[in-house]
C-alpha positions in Angstrom: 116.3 119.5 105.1 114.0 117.8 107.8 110.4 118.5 107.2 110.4 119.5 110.7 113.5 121.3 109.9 111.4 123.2 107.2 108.2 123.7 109.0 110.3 125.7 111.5 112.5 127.7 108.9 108.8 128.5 107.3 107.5 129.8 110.4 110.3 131.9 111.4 110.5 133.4 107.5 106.6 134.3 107.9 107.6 136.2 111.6 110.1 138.4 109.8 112.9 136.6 111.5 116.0 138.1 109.4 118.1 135.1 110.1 115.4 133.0 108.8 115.9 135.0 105.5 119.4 134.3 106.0 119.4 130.8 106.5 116.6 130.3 103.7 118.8 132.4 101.2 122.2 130.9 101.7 120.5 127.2 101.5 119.0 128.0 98.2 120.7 130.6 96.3 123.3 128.6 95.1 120.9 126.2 93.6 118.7 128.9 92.2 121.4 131.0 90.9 123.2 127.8 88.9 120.1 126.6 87.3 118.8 130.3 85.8 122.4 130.6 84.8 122.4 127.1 83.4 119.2 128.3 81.6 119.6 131.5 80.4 123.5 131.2 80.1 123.6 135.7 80.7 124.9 136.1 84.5 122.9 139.1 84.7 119.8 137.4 83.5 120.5 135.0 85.9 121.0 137.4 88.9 117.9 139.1 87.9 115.8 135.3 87.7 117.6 134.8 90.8 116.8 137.8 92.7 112.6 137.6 91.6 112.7 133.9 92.8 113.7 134.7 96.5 111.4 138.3 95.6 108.4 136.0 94.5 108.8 133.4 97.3 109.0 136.2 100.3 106.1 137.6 99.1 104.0 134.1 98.7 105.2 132.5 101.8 101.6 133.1 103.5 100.3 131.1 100.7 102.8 127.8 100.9 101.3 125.7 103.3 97.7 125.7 101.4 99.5 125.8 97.8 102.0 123.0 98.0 102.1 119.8 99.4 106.2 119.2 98.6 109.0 121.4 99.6 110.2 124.3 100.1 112.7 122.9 97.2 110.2 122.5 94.9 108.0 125.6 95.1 111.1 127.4 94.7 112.3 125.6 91.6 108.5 126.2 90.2 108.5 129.7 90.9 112.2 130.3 89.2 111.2 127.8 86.1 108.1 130.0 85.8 110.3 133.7 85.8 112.5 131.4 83.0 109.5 130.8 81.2 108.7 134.5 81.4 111.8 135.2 80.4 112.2 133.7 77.2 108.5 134.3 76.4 109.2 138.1 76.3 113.4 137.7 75.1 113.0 134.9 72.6 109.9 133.4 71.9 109.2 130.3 73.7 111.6 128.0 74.8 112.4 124.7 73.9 114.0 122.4 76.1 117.1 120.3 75.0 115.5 117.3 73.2 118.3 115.5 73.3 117.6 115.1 77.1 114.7 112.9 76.2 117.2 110.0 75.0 120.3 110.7 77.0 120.8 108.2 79.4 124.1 109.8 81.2 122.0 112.5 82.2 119.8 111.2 84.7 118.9 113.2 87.9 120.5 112.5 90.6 117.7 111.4 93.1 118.2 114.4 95.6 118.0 117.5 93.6 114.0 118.0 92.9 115.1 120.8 90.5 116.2 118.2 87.9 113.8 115.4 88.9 110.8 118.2 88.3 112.4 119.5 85.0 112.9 115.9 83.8 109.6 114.4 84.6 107.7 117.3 82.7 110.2 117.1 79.7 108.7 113.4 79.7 105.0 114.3 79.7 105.0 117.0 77.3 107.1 114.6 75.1 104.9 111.6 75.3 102.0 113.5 75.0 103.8 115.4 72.0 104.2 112.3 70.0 100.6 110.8 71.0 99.5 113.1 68.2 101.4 112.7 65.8 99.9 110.3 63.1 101.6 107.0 62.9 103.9 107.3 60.5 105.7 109.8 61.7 105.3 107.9 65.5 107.1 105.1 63.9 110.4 106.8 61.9 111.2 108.7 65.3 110.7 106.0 66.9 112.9 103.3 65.1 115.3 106.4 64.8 115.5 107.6 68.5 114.0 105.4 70.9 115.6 101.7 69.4 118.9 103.7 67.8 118.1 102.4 63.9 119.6 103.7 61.3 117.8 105.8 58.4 118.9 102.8 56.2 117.3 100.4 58.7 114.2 102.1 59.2 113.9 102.3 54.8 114.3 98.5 55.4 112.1 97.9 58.0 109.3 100.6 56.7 109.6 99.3 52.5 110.8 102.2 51.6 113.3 104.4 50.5 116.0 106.1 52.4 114.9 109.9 51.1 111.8 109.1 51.7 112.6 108.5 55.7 114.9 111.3 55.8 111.7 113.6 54.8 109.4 112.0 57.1 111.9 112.4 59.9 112.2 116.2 59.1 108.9 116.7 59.3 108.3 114.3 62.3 110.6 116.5 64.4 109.4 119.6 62.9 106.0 118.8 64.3 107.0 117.5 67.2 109.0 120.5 67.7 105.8 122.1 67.5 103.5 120.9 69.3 106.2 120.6 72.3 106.4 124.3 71.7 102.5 124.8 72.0 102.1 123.1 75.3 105.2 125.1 76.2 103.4 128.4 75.7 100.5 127.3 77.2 102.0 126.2 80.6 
C-alpha cells in the first residue's frame, strides 16, 4: 500500500468510516490471523490474538501518526507480537523463539512482508547481544559449532581438548544462552 494510499485509509478509519474498517480489516486479517496461528499453533488462540490486534489498533489509531514513523504494517505486527508475548507470558512462561532460525539460511524474509523482516531482525539483536555475554569459551564452542558448521570432533581439535569436554561446554553454552535470550525476552 501507497503511503498516500495509507494516509487516506488512516484518516477515513479515525472518521468512523465503516468501509474504512472494512478495507483495513480484509487487507490485514489474513496476515494477522496466519502469524498468531503460526505462533500459538491453537485456532482459537489465534482468533482471540487476532481479534485484540484489530481491538488494540481501533482503539490507538489517534495515537499512530505521533507513535510510529513506518506503517500501518508494522504497528500492527508490534501490537499482535506484543498480545503473543502476553500470551505466552500468562499460558507458558516466556517464549523462546526458534533458534534454529538464527542459522537457517532457507528461511530468509522475503523483502515485502515487515512481519518477518521485524521478527527476524530482533531474533538477531537479542542473539548477538545474548552471546556478547557469554564468556569466551563458551563464545568460541557455539561458535565453531553453529556459525562455521564444525564438528564437536573438530572443535576438540581446534580448542586442545577433548571431545566430552566440548560436548559439556556446548550444553552449558546453549543453556545460558537460552537464558539470557529468555531474560531480554521477559523484559521486552
Amino acid at each position: 500500500m501507497e503511503k498516500s494510499e495509507e494516509k487516506r485509509l488512516i484518516e477515513r478509519l479515525k472518521s468512523g468510516d465503516k468501509d474504512a474498517f472494512n478495507e483495513f480489516y480484509n487487507l490485514f486479517f489474513d496476515k494477522v490471523y496466519r502469524y498468531a496461528y503460526k505462533r500459538v499453533k491453537n485456532r482459537e488462540q489465534a482468533e482471540d490474538i487476532t481479534s485484540e490486534t484489530f481491538l488494540r489498533a481501533i482503539k490507538g489509531l489517534k495515537n499512530f501518526e505521533t507513535r510510529m514513523n513506518g506503517g500501518l504494517d508494522i504497528w500492527m505486527y508490534t501490537i499482535e507480537r506484543n498480545l503473543i508475548r502476553d500470551f505466552f507470558r500468562k499460558n507458558m512462561g516466556v517464549e523462546i523463539l526458534p533458534f534454529e532460525e538464527k542459522w537457517n539460511l532457507l528461511l530468509k524474509p522475503p523483502i515485502d512482508d515487515p512481519y518477518i523482516t521485524v521478527e527476524k531482525n530482533e531474533i538477531d539483536r537479542i542473539v548477538k547481544e545474548s552471546m556478547n555475554e557469554l564468556n569466551e569459551r563458551y563464545k568460541t564452542v557455539l561458535k565453531y559449532r553453529f556459525y562455521k558448521g564444525m564438528s564437536i570432533k573438530e572443535v576438540a581439535s581446534n580448542l586442545g581438548i577433548s571431545e566430552a569436554n566440548v560436548k559439556v561446554l556446548q550444553f552449558r553454552a546453549l543453556k545460558k544462552l537460552k537464558d539470557l535470550i529468555k531474560e531480554k525476552m521477559g523484559n521486552e
